[in-house]
ChimeraX commands (.cxc) that place a marker at each C-alpha (Angstrom):
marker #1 position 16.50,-16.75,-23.07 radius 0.5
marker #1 position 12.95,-16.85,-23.98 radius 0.5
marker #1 position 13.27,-20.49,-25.60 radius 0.5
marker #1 position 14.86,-21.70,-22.25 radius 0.5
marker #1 position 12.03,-20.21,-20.15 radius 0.5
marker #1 position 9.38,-21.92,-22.51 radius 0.5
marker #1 position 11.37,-25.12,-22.29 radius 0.5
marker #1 position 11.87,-25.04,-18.55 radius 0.5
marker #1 position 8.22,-24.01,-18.11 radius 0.5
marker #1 position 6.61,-27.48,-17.12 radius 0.5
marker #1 position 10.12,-28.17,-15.05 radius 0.5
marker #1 position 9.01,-27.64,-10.93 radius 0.5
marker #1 position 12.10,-26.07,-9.23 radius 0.5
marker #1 position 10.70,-27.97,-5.70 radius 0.5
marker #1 position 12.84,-25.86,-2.99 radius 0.5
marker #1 position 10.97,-22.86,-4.54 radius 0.5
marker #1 position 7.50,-24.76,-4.37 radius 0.5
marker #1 position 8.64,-25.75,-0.74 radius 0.5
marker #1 position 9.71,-22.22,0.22 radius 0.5
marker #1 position 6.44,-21.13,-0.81 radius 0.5
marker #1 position 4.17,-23.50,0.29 radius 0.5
marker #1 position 5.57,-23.26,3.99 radius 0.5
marker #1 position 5.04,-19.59,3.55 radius 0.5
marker #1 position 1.80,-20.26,2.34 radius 0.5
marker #1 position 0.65,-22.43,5.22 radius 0.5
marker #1 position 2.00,-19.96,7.79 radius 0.5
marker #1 position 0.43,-17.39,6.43 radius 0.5
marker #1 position -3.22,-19.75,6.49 radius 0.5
marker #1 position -2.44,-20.63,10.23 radius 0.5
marker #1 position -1.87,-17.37,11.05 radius 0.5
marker #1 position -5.29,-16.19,9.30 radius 0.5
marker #1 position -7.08,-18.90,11.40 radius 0.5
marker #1 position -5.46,-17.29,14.42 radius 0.5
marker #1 position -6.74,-14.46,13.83 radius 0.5
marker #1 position -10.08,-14.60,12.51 radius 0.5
marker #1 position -10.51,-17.02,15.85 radius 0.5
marker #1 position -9.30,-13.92,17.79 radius 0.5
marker #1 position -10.42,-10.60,16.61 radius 0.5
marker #1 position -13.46,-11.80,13.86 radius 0.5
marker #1 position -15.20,-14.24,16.07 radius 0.5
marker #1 position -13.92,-12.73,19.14 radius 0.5
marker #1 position -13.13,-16.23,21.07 radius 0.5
marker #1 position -10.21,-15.42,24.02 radius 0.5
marker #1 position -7.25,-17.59,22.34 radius 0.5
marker #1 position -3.91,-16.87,20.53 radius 0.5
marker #1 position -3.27,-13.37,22.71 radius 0.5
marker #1 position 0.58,-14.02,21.42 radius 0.5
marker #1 position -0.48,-12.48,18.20 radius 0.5
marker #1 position -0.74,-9.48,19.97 radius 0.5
marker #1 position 2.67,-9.74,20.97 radius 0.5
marker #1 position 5.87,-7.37,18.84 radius 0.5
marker #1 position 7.84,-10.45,18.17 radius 0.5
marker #1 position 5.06,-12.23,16.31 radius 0.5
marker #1 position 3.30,-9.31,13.94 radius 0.5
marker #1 position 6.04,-6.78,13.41 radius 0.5
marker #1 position 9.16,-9.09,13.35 radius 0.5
marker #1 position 7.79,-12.94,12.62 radius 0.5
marker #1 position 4.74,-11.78,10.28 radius 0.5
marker #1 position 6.87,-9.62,7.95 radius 0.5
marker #1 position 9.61,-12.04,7.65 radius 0.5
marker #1 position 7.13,-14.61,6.26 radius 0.5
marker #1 position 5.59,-12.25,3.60 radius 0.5
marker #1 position 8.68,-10.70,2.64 radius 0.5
marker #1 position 9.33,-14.53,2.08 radius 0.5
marker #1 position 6.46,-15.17,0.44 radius 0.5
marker #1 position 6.50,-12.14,-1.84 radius 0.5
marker #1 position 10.46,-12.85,-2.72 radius 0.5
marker #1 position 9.89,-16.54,-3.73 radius 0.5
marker #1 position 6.55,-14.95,-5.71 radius 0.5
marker #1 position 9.50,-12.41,-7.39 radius 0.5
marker #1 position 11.89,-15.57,-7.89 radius 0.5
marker #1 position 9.19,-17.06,-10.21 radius 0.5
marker #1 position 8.74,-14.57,-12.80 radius 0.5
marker #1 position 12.02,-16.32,-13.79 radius 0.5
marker #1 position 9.88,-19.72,-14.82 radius 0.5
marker #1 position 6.99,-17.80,-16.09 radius 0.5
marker #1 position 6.53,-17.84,-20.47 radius 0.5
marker #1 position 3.93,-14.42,-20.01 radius 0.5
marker #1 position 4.34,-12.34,-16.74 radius 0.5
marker #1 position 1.79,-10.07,-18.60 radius 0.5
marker #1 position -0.52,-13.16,-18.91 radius 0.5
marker #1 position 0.32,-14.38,-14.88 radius 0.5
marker #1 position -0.75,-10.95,-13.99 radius 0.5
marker #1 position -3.36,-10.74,-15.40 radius 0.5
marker #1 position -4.89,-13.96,-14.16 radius 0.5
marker #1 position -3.68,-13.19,-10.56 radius 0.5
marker #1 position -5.97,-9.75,-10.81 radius 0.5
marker #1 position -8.83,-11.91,-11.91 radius 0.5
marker #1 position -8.62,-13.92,-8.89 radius 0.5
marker #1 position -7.70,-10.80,-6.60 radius 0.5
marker #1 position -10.88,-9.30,-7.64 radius 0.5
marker #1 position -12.82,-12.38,-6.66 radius 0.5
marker #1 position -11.25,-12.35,-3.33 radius 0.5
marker #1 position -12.96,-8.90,-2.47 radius 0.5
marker #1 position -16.45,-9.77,-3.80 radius 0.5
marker #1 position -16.59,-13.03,-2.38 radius 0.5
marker #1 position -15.55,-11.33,0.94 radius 0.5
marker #1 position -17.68,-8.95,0.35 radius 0.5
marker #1 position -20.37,-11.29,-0.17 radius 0.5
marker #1 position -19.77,-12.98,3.17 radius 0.5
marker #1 position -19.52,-9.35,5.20 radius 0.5
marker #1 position -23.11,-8.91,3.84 radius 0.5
marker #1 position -24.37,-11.91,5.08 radius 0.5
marker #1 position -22.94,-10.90,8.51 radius 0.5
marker #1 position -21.30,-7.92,9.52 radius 0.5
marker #1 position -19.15,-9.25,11.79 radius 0.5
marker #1 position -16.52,-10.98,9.02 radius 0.5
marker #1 position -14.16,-8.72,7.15 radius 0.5
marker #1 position -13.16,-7.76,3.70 radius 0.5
marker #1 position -10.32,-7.96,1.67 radius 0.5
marker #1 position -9.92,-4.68,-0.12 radius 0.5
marker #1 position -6.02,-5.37,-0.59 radius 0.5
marker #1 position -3.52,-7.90,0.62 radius 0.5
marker #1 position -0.95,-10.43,-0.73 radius 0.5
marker #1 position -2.84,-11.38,-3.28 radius 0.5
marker #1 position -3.66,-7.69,-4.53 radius 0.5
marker #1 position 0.47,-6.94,-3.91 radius 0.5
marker #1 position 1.41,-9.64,-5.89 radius 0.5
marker #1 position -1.16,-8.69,-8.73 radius 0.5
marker #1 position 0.22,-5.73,-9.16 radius 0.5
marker #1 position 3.62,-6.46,-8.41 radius 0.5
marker #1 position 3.87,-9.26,-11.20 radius 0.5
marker #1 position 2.21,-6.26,-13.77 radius 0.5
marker #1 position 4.62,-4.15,-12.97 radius 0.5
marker #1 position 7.73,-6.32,-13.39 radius 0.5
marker #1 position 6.19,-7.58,-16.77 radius 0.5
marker #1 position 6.43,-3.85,-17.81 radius 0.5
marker #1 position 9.54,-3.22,-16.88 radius 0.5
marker #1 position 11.00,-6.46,-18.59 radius 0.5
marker #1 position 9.33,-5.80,-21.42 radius 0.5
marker #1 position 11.46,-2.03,-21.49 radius 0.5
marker #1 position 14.79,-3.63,-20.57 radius 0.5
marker #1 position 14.95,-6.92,-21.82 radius 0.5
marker #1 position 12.02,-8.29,-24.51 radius 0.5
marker #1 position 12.40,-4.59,-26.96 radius 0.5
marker #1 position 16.31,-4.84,-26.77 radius 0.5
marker #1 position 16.15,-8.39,-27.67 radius 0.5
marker #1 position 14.39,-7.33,-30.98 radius 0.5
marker #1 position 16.81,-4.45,-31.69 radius 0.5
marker #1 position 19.95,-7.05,-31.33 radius 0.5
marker #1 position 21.10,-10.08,-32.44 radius 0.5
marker #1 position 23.99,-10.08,-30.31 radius 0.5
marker #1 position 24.43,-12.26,-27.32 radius 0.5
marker #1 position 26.99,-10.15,-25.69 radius 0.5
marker #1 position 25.00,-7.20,-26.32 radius 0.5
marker #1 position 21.74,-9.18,-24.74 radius 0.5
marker #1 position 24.43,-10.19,-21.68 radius 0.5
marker #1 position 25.28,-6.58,-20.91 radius 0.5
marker #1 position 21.04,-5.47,-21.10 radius 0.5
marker #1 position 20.64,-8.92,-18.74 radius 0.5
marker #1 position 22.91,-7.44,-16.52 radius 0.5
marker #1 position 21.59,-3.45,-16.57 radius 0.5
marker #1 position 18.60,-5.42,-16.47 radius 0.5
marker #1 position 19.02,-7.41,-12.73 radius 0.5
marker #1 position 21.04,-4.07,-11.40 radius 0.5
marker #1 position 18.12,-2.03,-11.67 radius 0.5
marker #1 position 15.93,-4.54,-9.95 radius 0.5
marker #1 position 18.35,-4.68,-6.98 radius 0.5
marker #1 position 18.73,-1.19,-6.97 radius 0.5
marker #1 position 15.34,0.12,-7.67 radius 0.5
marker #1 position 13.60,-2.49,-5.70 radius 0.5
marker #1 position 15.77,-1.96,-2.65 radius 0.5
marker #1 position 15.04,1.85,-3.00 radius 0.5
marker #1 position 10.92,0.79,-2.82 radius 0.5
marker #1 position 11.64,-1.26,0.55 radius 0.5
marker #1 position 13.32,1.85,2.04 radius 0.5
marker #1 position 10.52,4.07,0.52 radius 0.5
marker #1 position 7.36,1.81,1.62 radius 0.5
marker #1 position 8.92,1.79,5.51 radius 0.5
marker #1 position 9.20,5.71,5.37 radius 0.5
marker #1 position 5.99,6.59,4.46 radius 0.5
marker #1 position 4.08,3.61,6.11 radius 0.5
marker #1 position 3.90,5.52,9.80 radius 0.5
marker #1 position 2.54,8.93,8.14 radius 0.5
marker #1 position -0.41,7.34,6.13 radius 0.5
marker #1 position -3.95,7.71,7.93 radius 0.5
marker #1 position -4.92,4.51,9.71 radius 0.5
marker #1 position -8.29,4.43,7.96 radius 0.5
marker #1 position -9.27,6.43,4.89 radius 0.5
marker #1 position -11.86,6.21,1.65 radius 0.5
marker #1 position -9.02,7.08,-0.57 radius 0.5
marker #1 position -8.04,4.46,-2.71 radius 0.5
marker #1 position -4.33,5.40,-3.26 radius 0.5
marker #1 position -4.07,5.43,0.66 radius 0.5
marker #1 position -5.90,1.99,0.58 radius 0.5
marker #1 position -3.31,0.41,-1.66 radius 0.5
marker #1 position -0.77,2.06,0.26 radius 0.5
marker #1 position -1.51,0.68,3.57 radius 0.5
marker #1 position -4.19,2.42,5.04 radius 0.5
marker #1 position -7.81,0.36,6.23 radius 0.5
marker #1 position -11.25,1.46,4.98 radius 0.5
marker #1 position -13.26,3.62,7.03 radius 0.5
marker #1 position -15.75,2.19,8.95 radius 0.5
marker #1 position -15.30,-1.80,7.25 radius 0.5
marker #1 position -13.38,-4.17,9.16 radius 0.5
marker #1 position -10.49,-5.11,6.71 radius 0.5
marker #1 position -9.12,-8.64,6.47 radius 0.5
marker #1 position -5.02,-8.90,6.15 radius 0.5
marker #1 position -5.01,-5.17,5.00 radius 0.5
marker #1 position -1.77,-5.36,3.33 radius 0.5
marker #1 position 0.45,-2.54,1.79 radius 0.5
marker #1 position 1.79,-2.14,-2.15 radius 0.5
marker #1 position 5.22,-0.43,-0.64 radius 0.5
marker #1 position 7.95,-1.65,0.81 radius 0.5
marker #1 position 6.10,-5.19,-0.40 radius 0.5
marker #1 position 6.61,-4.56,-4.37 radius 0.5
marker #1 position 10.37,-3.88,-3.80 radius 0.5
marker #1 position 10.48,-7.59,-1.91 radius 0.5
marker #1 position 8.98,-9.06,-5.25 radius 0.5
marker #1 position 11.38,-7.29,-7.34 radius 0.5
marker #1 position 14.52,-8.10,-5.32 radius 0.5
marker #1 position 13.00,-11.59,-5.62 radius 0.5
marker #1 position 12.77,-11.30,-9.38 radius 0.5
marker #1 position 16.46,-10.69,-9.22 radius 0.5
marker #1 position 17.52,-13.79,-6.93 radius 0.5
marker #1 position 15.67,-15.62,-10.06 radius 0.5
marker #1 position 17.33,-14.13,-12.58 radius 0.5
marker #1 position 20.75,-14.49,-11.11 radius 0.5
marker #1 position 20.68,-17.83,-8.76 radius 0.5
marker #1 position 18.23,-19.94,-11.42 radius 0.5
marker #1 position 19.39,-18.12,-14.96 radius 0.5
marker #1 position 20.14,-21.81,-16.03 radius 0.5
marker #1 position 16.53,-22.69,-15.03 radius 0.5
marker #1 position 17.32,-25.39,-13.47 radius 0.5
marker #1 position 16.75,-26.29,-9.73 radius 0.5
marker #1 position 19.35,-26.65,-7.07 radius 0.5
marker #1 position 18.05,-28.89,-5.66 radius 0.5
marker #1 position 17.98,-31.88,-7.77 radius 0.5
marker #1 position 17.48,-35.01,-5.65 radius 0.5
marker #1 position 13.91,-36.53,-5.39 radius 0.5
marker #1 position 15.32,-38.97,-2.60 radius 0.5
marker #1 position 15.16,-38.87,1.03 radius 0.5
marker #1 position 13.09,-38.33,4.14 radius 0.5
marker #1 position 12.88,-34.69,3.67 radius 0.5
marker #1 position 11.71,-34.92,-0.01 radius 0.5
marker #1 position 9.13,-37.00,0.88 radius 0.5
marker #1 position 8.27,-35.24,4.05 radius 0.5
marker #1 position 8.06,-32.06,1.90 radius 0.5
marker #1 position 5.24,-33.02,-0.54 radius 0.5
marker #1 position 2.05,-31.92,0.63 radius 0.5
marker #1 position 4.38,-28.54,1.24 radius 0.5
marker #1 position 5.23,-28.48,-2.14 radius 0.5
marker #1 position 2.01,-29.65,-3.37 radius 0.5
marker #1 position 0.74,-25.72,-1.89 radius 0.5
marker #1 position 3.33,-24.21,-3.12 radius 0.5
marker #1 position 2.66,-25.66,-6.63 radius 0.5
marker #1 position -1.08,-24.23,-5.96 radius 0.5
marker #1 position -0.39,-21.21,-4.57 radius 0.5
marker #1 position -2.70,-19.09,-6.27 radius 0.5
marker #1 position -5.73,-21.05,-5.65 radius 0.5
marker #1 position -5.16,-22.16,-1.57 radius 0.5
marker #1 position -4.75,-18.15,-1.32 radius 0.5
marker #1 position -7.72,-17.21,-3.01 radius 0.5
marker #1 position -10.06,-20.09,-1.18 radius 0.5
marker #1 position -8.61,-20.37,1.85 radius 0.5
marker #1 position -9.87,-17.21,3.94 radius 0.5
marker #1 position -13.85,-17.68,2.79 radius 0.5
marker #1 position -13.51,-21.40,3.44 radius 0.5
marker #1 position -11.93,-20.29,6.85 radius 0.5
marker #1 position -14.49,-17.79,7.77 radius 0.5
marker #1 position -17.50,-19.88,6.61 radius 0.5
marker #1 position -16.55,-22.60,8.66 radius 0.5
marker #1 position -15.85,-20.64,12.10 radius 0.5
marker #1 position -19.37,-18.65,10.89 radius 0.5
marker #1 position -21.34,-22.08,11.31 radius 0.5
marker #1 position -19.35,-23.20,14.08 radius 0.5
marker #1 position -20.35,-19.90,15.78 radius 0.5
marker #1 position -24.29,-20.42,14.76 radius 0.5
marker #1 position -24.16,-23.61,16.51 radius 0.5
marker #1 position -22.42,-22.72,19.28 radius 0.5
marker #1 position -18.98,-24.26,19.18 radius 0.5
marker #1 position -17.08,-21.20,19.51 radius 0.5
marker link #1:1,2 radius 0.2
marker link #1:2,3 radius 0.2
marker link #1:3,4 radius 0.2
marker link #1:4,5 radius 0.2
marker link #1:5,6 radius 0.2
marker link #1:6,7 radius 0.2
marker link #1:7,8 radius 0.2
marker link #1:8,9 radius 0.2
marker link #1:9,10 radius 0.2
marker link #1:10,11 radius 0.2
marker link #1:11,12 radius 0.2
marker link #1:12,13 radius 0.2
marker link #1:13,14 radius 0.2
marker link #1:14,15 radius 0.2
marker link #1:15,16 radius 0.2
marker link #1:16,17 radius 0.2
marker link #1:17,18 radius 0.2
marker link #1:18,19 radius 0.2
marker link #1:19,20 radius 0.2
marker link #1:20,21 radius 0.2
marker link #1:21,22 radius 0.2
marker link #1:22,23 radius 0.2
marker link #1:23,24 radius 0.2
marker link #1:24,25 radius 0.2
marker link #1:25,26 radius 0.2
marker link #1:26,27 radius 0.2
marker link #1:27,28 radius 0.2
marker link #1:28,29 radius 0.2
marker link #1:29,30 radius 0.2
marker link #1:30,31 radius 0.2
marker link #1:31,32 radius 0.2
marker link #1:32,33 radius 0.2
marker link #1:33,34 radius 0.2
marker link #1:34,35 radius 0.2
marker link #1:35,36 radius 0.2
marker link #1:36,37 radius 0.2
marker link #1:37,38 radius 0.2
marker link #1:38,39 radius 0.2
marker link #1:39,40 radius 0.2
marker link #1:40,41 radius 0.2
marker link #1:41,42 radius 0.2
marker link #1:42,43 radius 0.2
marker link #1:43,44 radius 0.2
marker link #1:44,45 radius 0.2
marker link #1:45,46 radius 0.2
marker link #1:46,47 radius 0.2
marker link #1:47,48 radius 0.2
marker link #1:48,49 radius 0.2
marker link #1:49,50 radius 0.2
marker link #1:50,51 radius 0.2
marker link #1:51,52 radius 0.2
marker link #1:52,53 radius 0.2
marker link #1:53,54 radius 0.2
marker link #1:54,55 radius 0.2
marker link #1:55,56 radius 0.2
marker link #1:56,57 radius 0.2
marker link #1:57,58 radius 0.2
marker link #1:58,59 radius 0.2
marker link #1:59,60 radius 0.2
marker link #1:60,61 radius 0.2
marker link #1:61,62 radius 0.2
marker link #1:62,63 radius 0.2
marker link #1:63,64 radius 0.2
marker link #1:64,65 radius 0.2
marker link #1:65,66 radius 0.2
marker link #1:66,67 radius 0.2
marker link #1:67,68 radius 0.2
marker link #1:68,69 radius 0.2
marker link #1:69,70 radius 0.2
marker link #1:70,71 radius 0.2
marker link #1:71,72 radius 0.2
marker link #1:72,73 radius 0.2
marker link #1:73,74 radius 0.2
marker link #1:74,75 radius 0.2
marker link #1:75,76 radius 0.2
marker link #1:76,77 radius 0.2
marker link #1:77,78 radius 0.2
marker link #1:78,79 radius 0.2
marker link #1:79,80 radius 0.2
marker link #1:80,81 radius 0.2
marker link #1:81,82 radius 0.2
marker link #1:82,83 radius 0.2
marker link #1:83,84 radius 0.2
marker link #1:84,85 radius 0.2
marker link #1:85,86 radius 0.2
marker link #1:86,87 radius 0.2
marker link #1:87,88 radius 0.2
marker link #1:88,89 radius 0.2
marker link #1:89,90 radius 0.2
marker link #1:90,91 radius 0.2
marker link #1:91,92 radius 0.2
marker link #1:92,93 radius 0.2
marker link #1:93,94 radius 0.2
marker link #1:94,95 radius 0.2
marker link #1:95,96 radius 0.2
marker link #1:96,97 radius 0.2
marker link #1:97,98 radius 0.2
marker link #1:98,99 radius 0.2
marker link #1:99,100 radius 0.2
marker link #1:100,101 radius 0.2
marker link #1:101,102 radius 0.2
marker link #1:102,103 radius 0.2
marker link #1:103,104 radius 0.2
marker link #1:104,105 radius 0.2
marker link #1:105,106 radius 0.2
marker link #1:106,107 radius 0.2
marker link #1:107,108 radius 0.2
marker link #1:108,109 radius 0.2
marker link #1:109,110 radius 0.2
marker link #1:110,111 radius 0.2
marker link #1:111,112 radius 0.2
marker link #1:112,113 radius 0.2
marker link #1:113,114 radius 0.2
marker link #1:114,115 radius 0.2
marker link #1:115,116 radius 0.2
marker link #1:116,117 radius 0.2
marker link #1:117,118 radius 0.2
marker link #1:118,119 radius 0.2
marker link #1:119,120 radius 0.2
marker link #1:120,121 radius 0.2
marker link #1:121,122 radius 0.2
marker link #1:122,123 radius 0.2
marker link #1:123,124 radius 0.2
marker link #1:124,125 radius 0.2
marker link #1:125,126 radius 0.2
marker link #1:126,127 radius 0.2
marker link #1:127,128 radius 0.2
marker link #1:128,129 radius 0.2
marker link #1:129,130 radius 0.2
marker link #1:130,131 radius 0.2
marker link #1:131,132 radius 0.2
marker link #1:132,133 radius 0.2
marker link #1:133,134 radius 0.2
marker link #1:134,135 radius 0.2
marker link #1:135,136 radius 0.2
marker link #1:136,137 radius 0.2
marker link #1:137,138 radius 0.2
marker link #1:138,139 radius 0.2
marker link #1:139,140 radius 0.2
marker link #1:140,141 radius 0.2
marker link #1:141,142 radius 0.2
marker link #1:142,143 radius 0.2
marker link #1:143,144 radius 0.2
marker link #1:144,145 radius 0.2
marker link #1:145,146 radius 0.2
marker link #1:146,147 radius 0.2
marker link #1:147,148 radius 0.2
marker link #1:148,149 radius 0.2
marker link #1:149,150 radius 0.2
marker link #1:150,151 radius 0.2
marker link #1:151,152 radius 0.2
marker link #1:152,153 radius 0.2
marker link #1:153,154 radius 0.2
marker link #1:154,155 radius 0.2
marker link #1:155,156 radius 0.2
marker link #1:156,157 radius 0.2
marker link #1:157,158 radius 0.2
marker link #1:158,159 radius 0.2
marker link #1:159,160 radius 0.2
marker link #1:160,161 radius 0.2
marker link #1:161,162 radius 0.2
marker link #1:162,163 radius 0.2
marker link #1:163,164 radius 0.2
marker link #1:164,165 radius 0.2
marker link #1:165,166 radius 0.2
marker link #1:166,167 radius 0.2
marker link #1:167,168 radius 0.2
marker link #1:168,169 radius 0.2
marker link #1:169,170 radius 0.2
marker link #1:170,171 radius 0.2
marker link #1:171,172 radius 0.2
marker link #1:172,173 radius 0.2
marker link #1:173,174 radius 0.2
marker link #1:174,175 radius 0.2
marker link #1:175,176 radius 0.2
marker link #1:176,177 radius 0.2
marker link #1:177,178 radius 0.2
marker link #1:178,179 radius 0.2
marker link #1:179,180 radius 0.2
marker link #1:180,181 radius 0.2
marker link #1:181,182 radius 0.2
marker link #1:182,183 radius 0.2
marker link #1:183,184 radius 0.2
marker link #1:184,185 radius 0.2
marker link #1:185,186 radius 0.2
marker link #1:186,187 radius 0.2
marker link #1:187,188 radius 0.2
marker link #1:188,189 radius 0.2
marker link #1:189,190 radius 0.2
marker link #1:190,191 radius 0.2
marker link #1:191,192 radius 0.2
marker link #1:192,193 radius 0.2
marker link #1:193,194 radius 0.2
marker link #1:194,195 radius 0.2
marker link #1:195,196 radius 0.2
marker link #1:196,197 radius 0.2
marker link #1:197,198 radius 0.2
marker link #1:198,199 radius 0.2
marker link #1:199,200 radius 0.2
marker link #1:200,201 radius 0.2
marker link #1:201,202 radius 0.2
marker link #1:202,203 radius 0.2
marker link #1:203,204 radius 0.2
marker link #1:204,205 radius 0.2
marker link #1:205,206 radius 0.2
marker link #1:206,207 radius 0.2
marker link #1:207,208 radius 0.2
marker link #1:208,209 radius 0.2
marker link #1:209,210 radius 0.2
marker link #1:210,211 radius 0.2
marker link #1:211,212 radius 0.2
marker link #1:212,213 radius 0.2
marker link #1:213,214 radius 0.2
marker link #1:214,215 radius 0.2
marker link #1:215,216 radius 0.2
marker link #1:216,217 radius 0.2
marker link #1:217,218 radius 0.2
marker link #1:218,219 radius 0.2
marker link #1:219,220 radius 0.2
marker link #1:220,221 radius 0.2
marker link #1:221,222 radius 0.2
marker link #1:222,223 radius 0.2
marker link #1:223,224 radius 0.2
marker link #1:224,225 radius 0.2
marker link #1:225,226 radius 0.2
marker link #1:226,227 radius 0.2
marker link #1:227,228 radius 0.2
marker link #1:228,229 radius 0.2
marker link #1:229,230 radius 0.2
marker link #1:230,231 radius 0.2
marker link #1:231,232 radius 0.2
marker link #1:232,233 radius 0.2
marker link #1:233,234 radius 0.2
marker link #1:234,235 radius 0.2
marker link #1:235,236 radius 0.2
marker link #1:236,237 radius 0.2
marker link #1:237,238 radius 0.2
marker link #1:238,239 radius 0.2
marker link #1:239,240 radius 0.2
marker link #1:240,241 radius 0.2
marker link #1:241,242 radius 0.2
marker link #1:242,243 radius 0.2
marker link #1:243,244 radius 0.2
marker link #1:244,245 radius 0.2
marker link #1:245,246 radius 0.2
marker link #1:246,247 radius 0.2
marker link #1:247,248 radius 0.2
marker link #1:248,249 radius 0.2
marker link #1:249,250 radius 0.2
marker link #1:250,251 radius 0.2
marker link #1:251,252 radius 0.2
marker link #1:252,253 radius 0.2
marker link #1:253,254 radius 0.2
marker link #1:254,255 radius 0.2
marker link #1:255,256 radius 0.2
marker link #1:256,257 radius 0.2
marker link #1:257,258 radius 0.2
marker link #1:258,259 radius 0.2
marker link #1:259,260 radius 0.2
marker link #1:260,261 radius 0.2
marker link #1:261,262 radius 0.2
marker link #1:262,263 radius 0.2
marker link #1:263,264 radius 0.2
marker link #1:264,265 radius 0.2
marker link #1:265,266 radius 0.2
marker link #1:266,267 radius 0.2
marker link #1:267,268 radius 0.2
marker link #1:268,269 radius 0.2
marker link #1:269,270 radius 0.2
marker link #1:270,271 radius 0.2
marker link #1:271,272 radius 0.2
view
């Protein structure tokens, strides 16, 4: 298994990049929506406001977005490694946010969103793969011993990360709305007395990612894609898509400053 995941490595499965690149760019358009609205204050988009939009539309698109981001641990040669480098560039999200809010008050932060979930998240599932599947493939030789562990393996993800969706939505209404606690942070809660930018919470969000990890794991154990035709108008449509998707990482970690530093000087000269 691990031979096939370092051969299949460099191979782009591109109605994953797709998936997530359209994620990705709904999730930048809706930033620019809102920073417009509630940052900069300007009287547009009011149908963000709306229950159809940011409870049902909003979480559909990052329970997308952190399911495709579970499907990929499939294709990865080191989650350890990935998570790693995804908490590097977390981290620089909040100081160069941070940065920005001190220049003017009036932009946000980003103590934890996406970014910060998927961190984690991808941490988390290397751990548990390491328990379940990488130390039982060093106590066995046997392939039909491995099968059965793949198997225990993908059942607790389903179950366990199913139980973390139902968990997260329970205890997401009792949290304080703002708080200096950092547990309560990660879980959902803003910061007292900063404005925070796409506050996001760690539950029901990590059991999305792990449910993910299993669609990889079952639907792409081959490691091949499904879609296998580089033909067509909707291949060819889809490339700048997939071209995000294949850059995920660094669009999400650039994409809010460059956003808020442009409607800043826009603002200073008096376009908005």
């Amino acid at each position: 298994m691990e031979k096939e995941r370092v051969r299949n490595k460099k191979t782009r499965i591109p109605e994953i990049d797709f998936l997530r690149g359209a994620a990705l760019l709904l999730m930048v358009w809706h930033h620019v929506m809102y920073d417009v609205r509630y940052i900069f204050h300007v009287n547009a988009f009011a149908f963000q406001d709306s229950y159809w939009f940011y409870v049902i539309g909003r979480s559909v698109v990052i329970a997308l977005f952190l399911i495709v981001s579970g499907i990929s641990t499939r294709f990865s040669a080191n989650n350890l490694m990935r998570g790693r480098r995804m908490v590097i560039f977390s981290a620089f999200a909040t100081v160069l946010t941070t940065v920005l809010y001190l220049i003017d008050s009036q932009m946000g932060i980003i103590f934890f969103n996406v970014i910060h979930v998927i961190a984690l998240s991808t941490l988390f599932y290397a751990v548990i793969e390491h328990l379940l599947i990488v130390r039982h493939r060093k106590s066995t030789n046997g392939s039909v011993d491995m099968e059965k562990q793949r198997a225990k393996f993908i059942g607790f993800l389903i179950t366990f990360g199913t139980l973390v969706v139902v968990i997260g939505h329970v205890i997401l209404p009792i949290l304080p709305d703002e708080t200096r606690n950092p547990l309560f942070i990660i879980l959902g809660s803003s910061v007292t007395g900063v404005s925070s930018l796409d506050q996001m919470p760690f539950l029901p969000h990590f059991g999305y990612y792990l449910l993910g990890a299993a669609i990889g794991q079952t639907l792409y154990e081959s490691g091949e894609p499904l879609w296998k035709s580089e033909k067509g108008w909707f291949f060819s449509f889809g490339r700048p898509i997939r071209f995000m998707g294949r850059n995920a990482l660094l669009v999400y970690v650039l994409h809010q400053p460059i956003i808020l530093a442009i409607l800043w000087a826009l603002s200073k000269i008096g376009l908005i």
